[in-house]
Residue, then its C-alpha position, 0 to 999 in steps of 0.5 A: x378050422x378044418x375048412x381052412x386046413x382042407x383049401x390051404x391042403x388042396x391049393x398046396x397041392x394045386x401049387x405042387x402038382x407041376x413041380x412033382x418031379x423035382x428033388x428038392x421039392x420032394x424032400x421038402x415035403x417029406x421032411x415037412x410032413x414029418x416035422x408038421x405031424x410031430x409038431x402039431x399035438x392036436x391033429x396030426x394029420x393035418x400038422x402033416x399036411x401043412x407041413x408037407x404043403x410049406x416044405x414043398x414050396x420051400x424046396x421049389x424056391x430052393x430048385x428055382x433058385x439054382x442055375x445048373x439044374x437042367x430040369x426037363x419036364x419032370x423026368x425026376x433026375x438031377x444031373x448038376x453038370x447037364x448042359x444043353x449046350x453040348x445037346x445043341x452043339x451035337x444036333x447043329x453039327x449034325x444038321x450042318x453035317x446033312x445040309x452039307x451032303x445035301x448040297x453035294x448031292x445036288x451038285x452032282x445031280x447038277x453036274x451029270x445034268x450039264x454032262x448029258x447037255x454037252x452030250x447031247x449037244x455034242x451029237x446033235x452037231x453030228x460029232x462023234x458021240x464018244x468024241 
């Protein structure tokens, strides 16, 4: 029995370990544990951990499942209304915004390249320089 409860406690904790930082994970192993320690009359320990394991991957089924969670690398933060559209949206502005400046720049450079052409052609044909 104690082999069993020993796998099912460290393959609970392999499957867990990546999802750490989300909510509803945290709270299912929470509530999992204590519910597995106060049920299990024998071993309370282990009641504990098996309890902590099937919370957890109830409550990641739970976070998986929901569409607006916005969850990024386990920074531990739930914000129902983030979007990544509006971050997006932001960065493709701003870099519209410097290719857009970019083109100006060359176009100027480009400009005062023809300039100083015709002015050198212009003083090469023996004309005025300011002319």
């Amino acid at each position: 029995m104690k082999k069993i409860v020993t796998l099912f406690g460290l393959l609970g904790l392999l499957l867990v370990s990546g999802c750490a930082g989300m909510p509803g994970t945290n709270t299912g192993a929470l509530v999992g544990g204590v519910a597995g320690a106060g049920l299990s009359r024998d071993n309370p320990i282990a009641g504990a951990l098996l309890g902590a394991v099937g919370g957890a991957l109830i409550g990641n089924v739970f976070d998986s499942s929901r569409q607006d969670y916005g969850h990024h690398g386990n920074r531990g933060y739930y914000n129902p209304g983030y979007s990544n559209r509006a971050y997006y949206d932001r960065l493709e502005r701003q870099r519209a915004f410097e290719r857009q400046r970019a083109y100006d720049e060359q176009m100027q450079w480009r400009r005062h390249q023809q300039q100083l052409q015709w002015e050198q052609q212009r003083y090469n044909r023996g004309g005025c320089y300011r002319c």
